[in-house]
N, CA, C and O atoms as CSV, one atom per row, in Angstrom:
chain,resi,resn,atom,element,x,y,z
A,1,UNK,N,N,96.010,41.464,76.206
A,1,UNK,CA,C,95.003,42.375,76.697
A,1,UNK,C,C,94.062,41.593,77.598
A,1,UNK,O,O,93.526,40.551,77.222
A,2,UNK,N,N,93.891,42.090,78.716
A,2,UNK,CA,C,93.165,41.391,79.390
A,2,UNK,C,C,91.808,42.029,79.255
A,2,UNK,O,O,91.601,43.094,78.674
A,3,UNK,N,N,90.659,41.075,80.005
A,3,UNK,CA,C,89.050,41.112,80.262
A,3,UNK,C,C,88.668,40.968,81.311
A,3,UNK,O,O,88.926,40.242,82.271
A,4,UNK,N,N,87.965,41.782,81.056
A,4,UNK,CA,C,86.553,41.932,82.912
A,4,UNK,C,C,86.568,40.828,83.240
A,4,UNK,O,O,86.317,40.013,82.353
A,5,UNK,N,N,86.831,40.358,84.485
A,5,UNK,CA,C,86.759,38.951,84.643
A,5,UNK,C,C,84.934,38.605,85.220
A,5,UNK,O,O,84.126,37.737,84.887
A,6,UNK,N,N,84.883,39.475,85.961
A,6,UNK,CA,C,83.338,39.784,86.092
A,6,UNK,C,C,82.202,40.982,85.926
A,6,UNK,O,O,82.522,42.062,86.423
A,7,UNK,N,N,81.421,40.931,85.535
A,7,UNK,CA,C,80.372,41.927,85.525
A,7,UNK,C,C,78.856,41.334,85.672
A,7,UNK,O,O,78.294,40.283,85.363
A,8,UNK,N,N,78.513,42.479,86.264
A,8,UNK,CA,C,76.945,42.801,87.003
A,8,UNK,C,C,76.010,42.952,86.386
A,8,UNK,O,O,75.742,43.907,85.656
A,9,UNK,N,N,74.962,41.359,86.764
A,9,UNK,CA,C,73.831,41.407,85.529
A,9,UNK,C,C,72.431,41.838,86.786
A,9,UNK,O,O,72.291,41.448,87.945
A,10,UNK,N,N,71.740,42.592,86.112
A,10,UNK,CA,C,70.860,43.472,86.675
A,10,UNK,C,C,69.685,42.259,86.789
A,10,UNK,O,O,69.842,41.418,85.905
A,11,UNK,N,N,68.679,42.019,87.579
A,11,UNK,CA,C,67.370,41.142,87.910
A,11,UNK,C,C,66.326,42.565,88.448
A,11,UNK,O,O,66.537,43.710,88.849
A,12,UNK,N,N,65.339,41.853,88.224
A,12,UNK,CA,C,64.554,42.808,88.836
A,12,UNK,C,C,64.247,42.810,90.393
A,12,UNK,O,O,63.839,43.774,91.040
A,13,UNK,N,N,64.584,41.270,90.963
A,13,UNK,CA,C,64.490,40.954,92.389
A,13,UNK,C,C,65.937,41.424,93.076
A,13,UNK,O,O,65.929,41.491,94.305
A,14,UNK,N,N,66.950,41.694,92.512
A,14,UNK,CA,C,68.290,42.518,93.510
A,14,UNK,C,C,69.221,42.145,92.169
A,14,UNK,O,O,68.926,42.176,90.974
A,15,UNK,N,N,70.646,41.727,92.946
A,15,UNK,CA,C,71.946,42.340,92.350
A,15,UNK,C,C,72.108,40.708,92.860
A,15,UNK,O,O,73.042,40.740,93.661
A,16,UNK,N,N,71.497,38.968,92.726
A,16,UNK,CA,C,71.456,37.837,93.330
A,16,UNK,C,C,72.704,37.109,92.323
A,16,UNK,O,O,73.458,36.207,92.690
A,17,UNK,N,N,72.686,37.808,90.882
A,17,UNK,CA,C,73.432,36.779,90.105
A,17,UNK,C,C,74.348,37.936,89.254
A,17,UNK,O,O,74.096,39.098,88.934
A,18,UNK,N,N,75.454,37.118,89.055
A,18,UNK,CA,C,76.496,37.987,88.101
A,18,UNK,C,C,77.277,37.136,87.247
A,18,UNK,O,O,77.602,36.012,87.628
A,19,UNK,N,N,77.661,37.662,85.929
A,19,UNK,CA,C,78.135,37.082,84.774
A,19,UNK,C,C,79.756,36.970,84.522
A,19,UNK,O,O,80.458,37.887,84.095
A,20,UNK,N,N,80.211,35.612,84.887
A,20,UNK,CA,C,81.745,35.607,84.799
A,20,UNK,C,C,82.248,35.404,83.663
A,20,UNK,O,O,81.500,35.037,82.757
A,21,UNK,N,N,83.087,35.517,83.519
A,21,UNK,CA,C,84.278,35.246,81.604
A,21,UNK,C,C,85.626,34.710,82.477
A,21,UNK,O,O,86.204,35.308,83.384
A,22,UNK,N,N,85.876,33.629,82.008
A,22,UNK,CA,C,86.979,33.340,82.821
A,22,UNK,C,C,88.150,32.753,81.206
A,22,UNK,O,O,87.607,32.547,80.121
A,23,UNK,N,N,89.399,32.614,81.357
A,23,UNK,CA,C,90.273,31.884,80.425
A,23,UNK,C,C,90.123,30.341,80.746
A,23,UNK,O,O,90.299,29.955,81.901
A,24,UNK,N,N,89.919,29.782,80.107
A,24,UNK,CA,C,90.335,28.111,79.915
A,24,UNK,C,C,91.285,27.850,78.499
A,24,UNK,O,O,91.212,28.162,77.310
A,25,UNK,N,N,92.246,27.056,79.416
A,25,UNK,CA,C,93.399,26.929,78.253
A,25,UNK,C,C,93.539,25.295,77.567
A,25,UNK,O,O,94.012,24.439,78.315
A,26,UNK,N,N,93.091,24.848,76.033
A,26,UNK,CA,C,93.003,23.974,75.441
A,26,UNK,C,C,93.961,22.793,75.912
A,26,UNK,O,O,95.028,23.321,76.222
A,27,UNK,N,N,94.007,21.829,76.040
A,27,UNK,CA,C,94.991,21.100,76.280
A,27,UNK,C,C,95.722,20.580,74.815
A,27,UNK,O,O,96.918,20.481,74.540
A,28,UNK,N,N,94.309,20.244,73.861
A,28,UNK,CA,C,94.623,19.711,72.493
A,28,UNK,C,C,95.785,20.872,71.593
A,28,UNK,O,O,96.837,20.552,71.039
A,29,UNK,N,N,95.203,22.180,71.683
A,29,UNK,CA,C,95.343,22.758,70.914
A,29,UNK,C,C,96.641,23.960,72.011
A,29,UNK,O,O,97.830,24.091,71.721
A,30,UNK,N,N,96.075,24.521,72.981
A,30,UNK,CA,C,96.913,25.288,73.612
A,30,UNK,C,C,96.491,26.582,73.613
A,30,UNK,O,O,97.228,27.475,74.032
A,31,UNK,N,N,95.178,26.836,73.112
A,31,UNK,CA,C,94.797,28.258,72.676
A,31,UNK,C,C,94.140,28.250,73.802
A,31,UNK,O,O,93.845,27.359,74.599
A,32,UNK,N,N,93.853,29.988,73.722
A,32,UNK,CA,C,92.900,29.989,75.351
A,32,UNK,C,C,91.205,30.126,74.459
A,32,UNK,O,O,90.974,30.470,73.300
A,33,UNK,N,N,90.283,29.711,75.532
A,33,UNK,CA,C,89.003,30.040,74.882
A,33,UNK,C,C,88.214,30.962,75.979
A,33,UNK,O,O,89.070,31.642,76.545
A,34,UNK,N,N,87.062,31.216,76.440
A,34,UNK,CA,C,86.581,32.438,76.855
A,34,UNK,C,C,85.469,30.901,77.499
A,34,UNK,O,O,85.082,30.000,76.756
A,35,UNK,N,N,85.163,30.995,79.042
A,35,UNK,CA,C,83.834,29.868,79.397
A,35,UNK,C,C,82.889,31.211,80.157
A,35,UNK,O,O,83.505,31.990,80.886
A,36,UNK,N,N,81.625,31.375,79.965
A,36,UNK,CA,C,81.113,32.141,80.205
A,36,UNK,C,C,79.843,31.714,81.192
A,36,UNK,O,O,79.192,30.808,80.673
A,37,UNK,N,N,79.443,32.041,82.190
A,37,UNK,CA,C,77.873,31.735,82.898
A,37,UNK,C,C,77.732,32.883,83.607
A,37,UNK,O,O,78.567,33.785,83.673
A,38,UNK,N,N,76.950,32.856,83.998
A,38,UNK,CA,C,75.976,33.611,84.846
A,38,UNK,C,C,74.827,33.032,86.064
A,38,UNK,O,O,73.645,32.689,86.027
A,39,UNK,N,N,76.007,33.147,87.267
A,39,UNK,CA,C,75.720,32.606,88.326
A,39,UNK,C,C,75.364,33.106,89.274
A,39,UNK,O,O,75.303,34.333,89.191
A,40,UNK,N,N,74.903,32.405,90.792
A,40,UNK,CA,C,74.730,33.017,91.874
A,40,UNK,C,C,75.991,33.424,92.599
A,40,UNK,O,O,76.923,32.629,92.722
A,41,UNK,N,N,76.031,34.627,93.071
A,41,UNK,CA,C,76.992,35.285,94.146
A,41,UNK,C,C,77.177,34.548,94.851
A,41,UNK,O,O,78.029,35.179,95.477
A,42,UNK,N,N,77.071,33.156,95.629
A,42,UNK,CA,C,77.571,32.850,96.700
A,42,UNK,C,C,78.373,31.329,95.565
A,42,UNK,O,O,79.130,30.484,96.043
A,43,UNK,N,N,77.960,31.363,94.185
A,43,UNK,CA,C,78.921,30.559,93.861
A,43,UNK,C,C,79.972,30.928,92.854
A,43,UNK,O,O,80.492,30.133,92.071
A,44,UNK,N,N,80.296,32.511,92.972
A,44,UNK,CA,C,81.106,32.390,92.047
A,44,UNK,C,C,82.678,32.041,92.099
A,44,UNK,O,O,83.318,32.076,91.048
A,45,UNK,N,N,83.311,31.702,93.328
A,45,UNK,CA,C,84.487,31.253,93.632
A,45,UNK,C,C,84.273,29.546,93.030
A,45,UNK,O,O,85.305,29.199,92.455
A,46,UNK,N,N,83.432,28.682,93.033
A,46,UNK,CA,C,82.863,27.742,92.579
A,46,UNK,C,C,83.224,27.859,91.328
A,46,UNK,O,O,83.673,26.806,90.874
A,47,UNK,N,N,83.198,28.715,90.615
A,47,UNK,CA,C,82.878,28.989,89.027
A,47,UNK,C,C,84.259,28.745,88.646
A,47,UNK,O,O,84.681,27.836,87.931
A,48,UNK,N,N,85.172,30.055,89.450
A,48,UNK,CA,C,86.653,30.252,89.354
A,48,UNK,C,C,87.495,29.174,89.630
A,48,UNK,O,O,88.691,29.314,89.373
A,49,UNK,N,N,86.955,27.755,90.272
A,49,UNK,CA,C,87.888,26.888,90.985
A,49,UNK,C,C,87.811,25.962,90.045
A,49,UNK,O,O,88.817,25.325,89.733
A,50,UNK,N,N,86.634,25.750,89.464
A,50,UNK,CA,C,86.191,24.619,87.866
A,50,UNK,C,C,85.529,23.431,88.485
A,50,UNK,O,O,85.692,22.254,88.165
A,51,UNK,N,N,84.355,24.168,89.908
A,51,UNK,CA,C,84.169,23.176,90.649
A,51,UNK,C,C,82.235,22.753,90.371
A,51,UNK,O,O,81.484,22.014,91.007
A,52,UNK,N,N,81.976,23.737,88.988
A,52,UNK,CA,C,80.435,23.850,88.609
A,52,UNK,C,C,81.022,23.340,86.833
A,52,UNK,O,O,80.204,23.227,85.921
């Protein structure tokens, strides 16, 4: 079953930052775990690449 990979966290100054859930897969173990932030829009390809 898959998950929202992103959703829209509300500020009172605009729509500047949004909350990603991405899969990261254990190396030790092999399980997937859930990495979560809440970033700026111009970095969330940043987020997705594992470059923050």
């Amino acid at each position: 079953m898959a998950k929202k990979a992103v959703g829209k966290v509300k500020s009172g100054a605009g729509k500047t930052m949004t909350r990603c859930i991405k899969f990261v897969r254990s190396e030790k173990t092999g399980a997937y775990t859930f990495k979560e932030g809440v970033v700026l829009n111009d970095d969330i390809k940043n987020f997705f690449a594992g470059k923050q």
